[in-house]
PyMOL Python script that loads the backbone (N, CA, C, O; Angstrom):
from pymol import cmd

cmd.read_pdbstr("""\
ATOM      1  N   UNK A   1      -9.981  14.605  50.423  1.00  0.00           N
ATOM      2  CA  UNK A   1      -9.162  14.786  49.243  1.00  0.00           C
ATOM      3  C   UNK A   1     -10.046  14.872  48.007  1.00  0.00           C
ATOM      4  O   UNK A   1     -11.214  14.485  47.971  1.00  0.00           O
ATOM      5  N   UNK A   2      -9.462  15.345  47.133  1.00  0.00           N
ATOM      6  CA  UNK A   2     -10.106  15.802  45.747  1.00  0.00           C
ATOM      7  C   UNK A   2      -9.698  14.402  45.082  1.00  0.00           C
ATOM      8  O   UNK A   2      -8.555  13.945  45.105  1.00  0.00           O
ATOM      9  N   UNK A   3     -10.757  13.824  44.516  1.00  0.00           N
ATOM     10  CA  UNK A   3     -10.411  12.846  43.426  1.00  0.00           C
ATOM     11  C   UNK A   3     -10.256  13.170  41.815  1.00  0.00           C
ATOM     12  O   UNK A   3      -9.558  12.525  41.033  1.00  0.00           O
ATOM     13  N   UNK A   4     -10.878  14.050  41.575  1.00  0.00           N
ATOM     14  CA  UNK A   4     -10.571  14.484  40.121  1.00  0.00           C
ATOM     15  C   UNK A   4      -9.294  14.719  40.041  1.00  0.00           C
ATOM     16  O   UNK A   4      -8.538  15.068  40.947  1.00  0.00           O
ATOM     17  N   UNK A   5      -8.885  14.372  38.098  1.00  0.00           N
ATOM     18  CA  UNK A   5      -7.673  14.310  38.098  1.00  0.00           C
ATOM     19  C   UNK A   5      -6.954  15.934  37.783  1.00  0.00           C
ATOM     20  O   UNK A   5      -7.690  16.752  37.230  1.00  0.00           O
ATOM     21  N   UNK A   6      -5.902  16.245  38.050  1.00  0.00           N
ATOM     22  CA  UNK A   6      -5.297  17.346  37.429  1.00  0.00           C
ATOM     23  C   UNK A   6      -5.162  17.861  35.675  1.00  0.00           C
ATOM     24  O   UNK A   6      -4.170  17.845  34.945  1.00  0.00           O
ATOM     25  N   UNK A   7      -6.688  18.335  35.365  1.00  0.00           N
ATOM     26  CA  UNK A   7      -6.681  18.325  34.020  1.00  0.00           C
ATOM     27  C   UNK A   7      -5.498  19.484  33.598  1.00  0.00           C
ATOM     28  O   UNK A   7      -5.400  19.628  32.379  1.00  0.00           O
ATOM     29  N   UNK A   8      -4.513  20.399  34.487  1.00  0.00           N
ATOM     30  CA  UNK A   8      -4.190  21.420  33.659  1.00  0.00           C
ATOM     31  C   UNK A   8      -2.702  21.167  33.196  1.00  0.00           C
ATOM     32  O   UNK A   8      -2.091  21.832  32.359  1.00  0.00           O
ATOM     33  N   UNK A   9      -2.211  20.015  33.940  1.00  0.00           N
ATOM     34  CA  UNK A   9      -0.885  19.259  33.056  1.00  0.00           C
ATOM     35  C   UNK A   9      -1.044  19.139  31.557  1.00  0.00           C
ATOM     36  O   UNK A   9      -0.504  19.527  30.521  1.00  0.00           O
ATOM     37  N   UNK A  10      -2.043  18.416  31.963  1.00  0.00           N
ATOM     38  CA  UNK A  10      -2.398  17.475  29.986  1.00  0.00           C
ATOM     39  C   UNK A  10      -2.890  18.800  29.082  1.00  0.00           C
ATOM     40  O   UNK A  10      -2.724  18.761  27.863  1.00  0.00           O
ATOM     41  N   UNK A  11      -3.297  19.582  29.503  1.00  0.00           N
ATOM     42  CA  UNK A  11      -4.456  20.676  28.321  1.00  0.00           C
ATOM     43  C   UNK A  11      -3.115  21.350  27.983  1.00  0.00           C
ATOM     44  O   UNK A  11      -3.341  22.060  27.003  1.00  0.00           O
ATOM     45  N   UNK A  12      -2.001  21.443  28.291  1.00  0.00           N
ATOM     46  CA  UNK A  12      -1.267  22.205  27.569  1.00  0.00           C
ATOM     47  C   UNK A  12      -0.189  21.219  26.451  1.00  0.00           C
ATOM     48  O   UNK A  12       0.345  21.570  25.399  1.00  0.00           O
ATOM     49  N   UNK A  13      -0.139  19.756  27.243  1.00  0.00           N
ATOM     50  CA  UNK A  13       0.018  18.555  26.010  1.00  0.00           C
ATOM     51  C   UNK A  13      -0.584  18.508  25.046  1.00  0.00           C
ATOM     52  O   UNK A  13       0.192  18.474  24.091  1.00  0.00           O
ATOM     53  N   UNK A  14      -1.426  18.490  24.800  1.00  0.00           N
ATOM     54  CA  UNK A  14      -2.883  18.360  24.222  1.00  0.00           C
ATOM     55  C   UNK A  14      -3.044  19.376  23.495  1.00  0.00           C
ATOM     56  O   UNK A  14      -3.556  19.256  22.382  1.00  0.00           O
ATOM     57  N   UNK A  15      -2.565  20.793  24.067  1.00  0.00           N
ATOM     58  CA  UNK A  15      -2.958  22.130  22.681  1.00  0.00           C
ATOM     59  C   UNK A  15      -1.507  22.023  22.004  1.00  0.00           C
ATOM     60  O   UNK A  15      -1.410  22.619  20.931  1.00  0.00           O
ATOM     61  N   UNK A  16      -0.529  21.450  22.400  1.00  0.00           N
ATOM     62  CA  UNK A  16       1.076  21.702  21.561  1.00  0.00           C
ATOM     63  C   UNK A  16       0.625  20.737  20.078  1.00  0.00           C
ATOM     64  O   UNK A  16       0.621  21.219  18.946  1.00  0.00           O
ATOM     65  N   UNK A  17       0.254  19.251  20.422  1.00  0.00           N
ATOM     66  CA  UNK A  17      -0.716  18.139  19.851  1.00  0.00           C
ATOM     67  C   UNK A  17      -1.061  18.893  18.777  1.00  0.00           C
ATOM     68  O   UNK A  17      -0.544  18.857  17.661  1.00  0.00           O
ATOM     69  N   UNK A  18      -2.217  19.780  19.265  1.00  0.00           N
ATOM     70  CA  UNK A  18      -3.416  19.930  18.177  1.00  0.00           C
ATOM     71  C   UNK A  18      -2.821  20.926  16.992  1.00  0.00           C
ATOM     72  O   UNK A  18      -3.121  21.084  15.808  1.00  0.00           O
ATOM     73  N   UNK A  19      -1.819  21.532  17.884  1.00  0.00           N
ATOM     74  CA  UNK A  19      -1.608  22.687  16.970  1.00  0.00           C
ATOM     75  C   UNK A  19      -0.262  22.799  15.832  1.00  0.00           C
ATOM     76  O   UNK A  19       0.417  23.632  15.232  1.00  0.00           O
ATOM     77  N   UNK A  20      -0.408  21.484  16.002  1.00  0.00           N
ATOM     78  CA  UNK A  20       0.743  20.744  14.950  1.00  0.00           C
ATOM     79  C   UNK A  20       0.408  21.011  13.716  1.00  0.00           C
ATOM     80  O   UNK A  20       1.078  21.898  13.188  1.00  0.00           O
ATOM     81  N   UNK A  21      -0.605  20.417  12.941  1.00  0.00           N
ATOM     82  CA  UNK A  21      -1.384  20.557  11.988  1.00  0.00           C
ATOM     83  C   UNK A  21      -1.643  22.430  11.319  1.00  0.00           C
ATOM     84  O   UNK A  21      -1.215  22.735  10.206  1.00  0.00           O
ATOM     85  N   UNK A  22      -2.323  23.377  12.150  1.00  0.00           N
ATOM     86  CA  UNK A  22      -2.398  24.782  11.675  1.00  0.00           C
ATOM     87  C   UNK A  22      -0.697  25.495  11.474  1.00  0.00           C
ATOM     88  O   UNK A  22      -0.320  26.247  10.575  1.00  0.00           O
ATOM     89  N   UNK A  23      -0.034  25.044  12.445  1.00  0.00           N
ATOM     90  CA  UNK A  23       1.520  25.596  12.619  1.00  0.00           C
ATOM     91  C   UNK A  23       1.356  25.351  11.154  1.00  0.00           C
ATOM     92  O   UNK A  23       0.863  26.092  10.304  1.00  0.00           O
ATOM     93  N   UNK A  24       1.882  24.132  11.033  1.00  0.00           N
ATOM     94  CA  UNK A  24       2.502  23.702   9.905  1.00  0.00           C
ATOM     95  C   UNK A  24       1.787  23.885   8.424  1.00  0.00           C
ATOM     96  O   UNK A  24       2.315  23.549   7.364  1.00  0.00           O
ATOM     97  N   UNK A  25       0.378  24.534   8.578  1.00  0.00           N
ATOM     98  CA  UNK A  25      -0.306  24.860   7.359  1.00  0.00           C
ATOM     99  C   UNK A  25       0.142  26.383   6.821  1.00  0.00           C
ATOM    100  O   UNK A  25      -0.037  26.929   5.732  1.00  0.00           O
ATOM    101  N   UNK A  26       0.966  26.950   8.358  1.00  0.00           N
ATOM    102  CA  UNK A  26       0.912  28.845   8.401  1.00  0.00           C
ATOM    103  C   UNK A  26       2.153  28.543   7.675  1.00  0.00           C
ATOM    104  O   UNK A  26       2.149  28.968   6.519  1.00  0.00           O
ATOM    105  N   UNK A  27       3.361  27.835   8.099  1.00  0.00           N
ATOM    106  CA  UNK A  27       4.113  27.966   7.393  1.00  0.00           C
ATOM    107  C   UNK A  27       4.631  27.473   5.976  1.00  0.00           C
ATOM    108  O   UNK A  27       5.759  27.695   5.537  1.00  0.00           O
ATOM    109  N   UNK A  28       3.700  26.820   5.378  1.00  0.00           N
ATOM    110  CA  UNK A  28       3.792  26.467   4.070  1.00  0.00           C
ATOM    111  C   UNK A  28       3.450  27.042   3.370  1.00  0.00           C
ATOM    112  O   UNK A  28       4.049  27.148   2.300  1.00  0.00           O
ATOM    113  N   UNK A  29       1.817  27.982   3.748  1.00  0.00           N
ATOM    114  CA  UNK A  29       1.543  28.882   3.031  1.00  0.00           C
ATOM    115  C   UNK A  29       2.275  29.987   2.864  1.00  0.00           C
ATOM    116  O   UNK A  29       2.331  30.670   1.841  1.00  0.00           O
ATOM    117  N   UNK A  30       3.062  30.229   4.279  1.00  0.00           N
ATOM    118  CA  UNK A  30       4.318  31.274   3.854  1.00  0.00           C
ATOM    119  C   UNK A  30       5.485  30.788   2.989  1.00  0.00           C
ATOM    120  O   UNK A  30       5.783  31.381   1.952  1.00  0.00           O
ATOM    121  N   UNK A  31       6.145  29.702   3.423  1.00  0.00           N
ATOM    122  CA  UNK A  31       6.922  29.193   2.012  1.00  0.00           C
ATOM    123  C   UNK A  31       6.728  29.246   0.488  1.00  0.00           C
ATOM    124  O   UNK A  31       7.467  29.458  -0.474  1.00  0.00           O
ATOM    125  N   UNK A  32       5.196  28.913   0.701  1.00  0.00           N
ATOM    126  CA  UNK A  32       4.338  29.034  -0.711  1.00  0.00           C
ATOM    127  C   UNK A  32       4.096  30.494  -1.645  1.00  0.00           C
ATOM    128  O   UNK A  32       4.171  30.791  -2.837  1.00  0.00           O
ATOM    129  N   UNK A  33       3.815  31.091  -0.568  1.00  0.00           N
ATOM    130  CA  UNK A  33       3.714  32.771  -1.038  1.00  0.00           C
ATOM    131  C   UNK A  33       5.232  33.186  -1.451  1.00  0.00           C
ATOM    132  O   UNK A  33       5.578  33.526  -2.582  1.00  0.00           O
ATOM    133  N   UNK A  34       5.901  33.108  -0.533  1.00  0.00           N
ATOM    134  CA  UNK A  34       7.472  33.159  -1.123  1.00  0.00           C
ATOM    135  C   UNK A  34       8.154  32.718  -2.359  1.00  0.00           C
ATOM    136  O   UNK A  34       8.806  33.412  -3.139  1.00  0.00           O
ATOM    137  N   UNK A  35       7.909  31.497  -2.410  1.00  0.00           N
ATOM    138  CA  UNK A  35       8.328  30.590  -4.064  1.00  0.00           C
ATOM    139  C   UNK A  35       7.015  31.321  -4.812  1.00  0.00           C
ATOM    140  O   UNK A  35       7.439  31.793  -5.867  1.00  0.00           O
ATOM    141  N   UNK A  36       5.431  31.622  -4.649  1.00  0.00           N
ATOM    142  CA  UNK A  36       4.928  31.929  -5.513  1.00  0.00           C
ATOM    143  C   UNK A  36       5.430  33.248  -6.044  1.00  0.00           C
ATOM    144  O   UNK A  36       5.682  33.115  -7.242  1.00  0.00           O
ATOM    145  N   UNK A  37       5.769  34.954  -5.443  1.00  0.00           N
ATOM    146  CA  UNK A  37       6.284  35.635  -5.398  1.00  0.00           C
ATOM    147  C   UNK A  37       7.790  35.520  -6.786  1.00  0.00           C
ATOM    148  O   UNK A  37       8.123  36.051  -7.846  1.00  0.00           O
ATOM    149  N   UNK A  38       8.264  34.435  -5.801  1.00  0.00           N
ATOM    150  CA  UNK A  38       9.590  34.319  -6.754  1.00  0.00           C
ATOM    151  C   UNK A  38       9.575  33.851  -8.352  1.00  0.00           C
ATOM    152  O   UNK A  38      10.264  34.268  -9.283  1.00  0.00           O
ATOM    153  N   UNK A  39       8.430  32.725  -8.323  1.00  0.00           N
ATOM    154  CA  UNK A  39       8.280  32.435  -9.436  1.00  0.00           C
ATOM    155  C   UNK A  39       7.315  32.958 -10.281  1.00  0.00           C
ATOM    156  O   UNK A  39       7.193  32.438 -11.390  1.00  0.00           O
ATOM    157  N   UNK A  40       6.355  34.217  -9.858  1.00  0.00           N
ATOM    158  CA  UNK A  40       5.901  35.156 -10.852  1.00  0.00           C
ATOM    159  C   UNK A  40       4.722  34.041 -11.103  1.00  0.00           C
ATOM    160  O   UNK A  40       4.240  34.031 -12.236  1.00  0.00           O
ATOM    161  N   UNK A  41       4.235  33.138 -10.183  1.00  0.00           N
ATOM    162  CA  UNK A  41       2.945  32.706 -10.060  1.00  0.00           C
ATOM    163  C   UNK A  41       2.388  32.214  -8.738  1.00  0.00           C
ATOM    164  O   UNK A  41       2.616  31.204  -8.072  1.00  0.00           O
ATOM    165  N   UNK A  42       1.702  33.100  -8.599  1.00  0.00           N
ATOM    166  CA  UNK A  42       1.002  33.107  -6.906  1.00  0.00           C
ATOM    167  C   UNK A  42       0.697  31.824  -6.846  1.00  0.00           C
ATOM    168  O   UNK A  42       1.237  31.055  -6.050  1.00  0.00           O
ATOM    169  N   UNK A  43      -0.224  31.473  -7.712  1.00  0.00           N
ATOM    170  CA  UNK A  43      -1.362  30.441  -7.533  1.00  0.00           C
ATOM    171  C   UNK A  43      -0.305  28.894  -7.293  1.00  0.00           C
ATOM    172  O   UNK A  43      -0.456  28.066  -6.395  1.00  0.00           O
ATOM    173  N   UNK A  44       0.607  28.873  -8.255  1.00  0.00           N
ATOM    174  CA  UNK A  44       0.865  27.715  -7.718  1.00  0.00           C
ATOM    175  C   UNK A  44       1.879  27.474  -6.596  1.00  0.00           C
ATOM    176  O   UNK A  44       2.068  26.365  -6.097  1.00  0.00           O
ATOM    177  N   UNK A  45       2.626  28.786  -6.173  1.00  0.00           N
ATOM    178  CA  UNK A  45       3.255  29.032  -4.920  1.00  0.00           C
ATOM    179  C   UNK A  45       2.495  28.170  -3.991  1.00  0.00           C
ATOM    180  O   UNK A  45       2.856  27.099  -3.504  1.00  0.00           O
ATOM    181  N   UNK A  46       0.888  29.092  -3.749  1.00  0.00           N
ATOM    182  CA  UNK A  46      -0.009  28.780  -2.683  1.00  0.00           C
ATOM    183  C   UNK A  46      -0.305  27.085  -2.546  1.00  0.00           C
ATOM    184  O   UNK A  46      -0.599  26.510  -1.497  1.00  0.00           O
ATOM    185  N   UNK A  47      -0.136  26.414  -3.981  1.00  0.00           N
ATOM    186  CA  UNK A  47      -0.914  25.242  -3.707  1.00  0.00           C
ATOM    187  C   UNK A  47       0.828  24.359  -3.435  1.00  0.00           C
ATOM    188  O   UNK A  47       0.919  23.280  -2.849  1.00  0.00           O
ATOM    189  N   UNK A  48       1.405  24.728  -3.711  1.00  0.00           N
ATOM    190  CA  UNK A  48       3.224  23.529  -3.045  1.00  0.00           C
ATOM    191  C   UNK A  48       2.851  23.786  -1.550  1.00  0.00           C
ATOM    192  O   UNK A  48       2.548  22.867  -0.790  1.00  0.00           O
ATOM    193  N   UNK A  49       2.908  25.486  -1.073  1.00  0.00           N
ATOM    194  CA  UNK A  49       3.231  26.139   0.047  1.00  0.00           C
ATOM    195  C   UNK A  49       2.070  24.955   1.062  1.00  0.00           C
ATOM    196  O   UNK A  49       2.549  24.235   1.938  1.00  0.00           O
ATOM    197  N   UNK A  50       0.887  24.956   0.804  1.00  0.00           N
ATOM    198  CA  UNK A  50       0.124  24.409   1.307  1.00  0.00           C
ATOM    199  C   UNK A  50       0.402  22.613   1.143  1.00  0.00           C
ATOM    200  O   UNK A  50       0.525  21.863   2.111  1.00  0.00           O
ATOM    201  N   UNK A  51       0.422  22.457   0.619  1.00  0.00           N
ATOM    202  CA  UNK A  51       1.127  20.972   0.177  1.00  0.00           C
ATOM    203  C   UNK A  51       2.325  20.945   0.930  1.00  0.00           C
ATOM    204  O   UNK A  51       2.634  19.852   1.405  1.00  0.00           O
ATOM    205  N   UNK A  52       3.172  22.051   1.173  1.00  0.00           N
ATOM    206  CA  UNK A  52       4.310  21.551   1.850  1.00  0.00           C
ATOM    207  C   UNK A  52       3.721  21.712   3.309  1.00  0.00           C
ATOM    208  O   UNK A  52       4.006  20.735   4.001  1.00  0.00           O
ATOM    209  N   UNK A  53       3.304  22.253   3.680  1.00  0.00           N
ATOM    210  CA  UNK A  53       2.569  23.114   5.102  1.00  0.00           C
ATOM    211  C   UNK A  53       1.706  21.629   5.224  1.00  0.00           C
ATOM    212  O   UNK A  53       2.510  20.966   5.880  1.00  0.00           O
ATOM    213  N   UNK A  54       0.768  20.913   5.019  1.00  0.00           N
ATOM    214  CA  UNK A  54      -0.089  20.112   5.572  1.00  0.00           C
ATOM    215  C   UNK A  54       0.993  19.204   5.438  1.00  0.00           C
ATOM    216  O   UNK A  54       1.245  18.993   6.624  1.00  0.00           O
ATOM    217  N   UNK A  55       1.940  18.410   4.674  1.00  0.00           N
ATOM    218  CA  UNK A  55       3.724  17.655   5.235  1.00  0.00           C
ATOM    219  C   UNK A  55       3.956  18.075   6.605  1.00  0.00           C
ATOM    220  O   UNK A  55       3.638  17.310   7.515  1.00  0.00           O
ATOM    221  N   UNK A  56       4.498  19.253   6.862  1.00  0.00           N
ATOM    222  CA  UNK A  56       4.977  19.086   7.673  1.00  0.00           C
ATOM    223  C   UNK A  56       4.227  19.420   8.711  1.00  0.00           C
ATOM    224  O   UNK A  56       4.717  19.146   9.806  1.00  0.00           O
ATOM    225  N   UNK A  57       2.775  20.129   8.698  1.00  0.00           N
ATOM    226  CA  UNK A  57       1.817  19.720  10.314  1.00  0.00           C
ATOM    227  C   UNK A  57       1.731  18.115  10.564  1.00  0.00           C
ATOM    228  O   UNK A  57       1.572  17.777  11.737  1.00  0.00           O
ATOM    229  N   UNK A  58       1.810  17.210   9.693  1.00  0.00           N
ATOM    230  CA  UNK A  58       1.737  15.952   9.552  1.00  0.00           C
ATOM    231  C   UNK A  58       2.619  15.552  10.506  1.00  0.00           C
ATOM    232  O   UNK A  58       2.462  15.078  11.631  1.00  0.00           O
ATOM    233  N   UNK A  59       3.602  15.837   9.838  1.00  0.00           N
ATOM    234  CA  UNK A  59       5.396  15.651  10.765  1.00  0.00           C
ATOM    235  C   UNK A  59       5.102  16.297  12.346  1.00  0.00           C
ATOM    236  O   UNK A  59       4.995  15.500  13.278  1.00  0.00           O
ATOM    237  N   UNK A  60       4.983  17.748  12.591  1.00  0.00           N
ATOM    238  CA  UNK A  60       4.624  17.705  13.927  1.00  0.00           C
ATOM    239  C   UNK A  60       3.400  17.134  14.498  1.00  0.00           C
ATOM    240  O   UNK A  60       3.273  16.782  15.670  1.00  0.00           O
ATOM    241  N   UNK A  61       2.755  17.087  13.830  1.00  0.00           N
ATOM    242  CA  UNK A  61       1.976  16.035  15.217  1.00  0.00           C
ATOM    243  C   UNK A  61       2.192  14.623  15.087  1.00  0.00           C
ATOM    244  O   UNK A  61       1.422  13.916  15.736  1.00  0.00           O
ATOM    245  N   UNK A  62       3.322  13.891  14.193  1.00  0.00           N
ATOM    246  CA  UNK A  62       3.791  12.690  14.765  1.00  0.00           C
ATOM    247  C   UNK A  62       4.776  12.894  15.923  1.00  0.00           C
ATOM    248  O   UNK A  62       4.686  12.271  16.981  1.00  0.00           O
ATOM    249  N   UNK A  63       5.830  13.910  15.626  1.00  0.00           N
ATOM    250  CA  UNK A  63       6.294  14.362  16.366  1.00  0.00           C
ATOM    251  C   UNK A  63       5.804  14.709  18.055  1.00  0.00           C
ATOM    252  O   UNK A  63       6.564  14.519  19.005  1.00  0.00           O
ATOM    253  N   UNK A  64       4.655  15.145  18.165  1.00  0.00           N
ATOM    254  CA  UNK A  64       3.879  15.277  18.736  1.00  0.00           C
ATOM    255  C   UNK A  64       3.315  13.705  19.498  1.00  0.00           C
ATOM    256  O   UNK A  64       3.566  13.401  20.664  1.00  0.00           O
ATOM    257  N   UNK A  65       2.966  13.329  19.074  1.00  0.00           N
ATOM    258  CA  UNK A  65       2.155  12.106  19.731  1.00  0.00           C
ATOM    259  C   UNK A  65       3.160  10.940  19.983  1.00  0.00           C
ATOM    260  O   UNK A  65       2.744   9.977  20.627  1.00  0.00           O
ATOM    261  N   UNK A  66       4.795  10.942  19.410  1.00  0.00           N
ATOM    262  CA  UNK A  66       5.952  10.404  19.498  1.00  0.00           C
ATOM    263  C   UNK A  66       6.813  11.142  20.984  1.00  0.00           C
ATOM    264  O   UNK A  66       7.569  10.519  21.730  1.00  0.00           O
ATOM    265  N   UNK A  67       6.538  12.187  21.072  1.00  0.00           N
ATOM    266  CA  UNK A  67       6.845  12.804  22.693  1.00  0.00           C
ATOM    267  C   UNK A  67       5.761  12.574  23.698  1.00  0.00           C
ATOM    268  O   UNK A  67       5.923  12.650  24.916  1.00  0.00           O
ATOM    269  N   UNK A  68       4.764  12.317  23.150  1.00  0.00           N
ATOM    270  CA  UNK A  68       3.284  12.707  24.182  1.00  0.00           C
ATOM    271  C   UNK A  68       3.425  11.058  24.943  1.00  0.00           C
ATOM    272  O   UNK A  68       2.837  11.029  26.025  1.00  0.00           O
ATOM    273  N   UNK A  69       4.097   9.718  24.552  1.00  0.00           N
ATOM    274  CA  UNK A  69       4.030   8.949  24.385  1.00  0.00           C
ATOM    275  C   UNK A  69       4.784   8.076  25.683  1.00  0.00           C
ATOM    276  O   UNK A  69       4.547   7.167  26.478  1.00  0.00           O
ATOM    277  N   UNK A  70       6.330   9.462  25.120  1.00  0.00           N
ATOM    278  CA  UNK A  70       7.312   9.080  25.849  1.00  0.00           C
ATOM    279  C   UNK A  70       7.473   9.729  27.264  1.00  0.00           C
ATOM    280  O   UNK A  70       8.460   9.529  27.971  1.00  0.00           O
ATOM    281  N   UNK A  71       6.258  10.644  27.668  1.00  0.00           N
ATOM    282  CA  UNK A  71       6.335  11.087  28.438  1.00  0.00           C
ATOM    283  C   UNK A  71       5.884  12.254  29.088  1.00  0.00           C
ATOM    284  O   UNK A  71       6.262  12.509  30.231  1.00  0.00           O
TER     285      UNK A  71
END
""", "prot")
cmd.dss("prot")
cmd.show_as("cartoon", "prot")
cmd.util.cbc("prot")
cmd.orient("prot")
């Protein structure tokens, strides 16, 4: 019998995990570009959008490590 463990369960736990953080940066910066757009100033669109985007990668990977946890 093979003793090593079955790494290819976990590596796809593990990339949902990691990719909490970039998800959630893509879509703030798109929120951000949107309100910047709307409000006739890019620049500070980009910096909420991103501010809201690193919130909520925050949120998924608690989210994340709150499922990873349970199972």
């Amino acid at each position: 019998m093979n003793d090593t463990p079955d790494e290819t369960s976990n590596t796809s736990k593990n990339d949902s995990y990691a990719a909490g953080l970039p998800m959630g940066i893509a879509v703030g910066i798109a929120i951000g570009t949107a309100l910047g757009i709307a409000l006739d100033n890019l620049a500070i669109g980009l910096g909420l959008g991103l501010a809201i985007g690193a919130g909520l990668g925050a949120a998924f990977m608690g989210w994340g490590a709150s499922k990873k946890k349970d199972g």
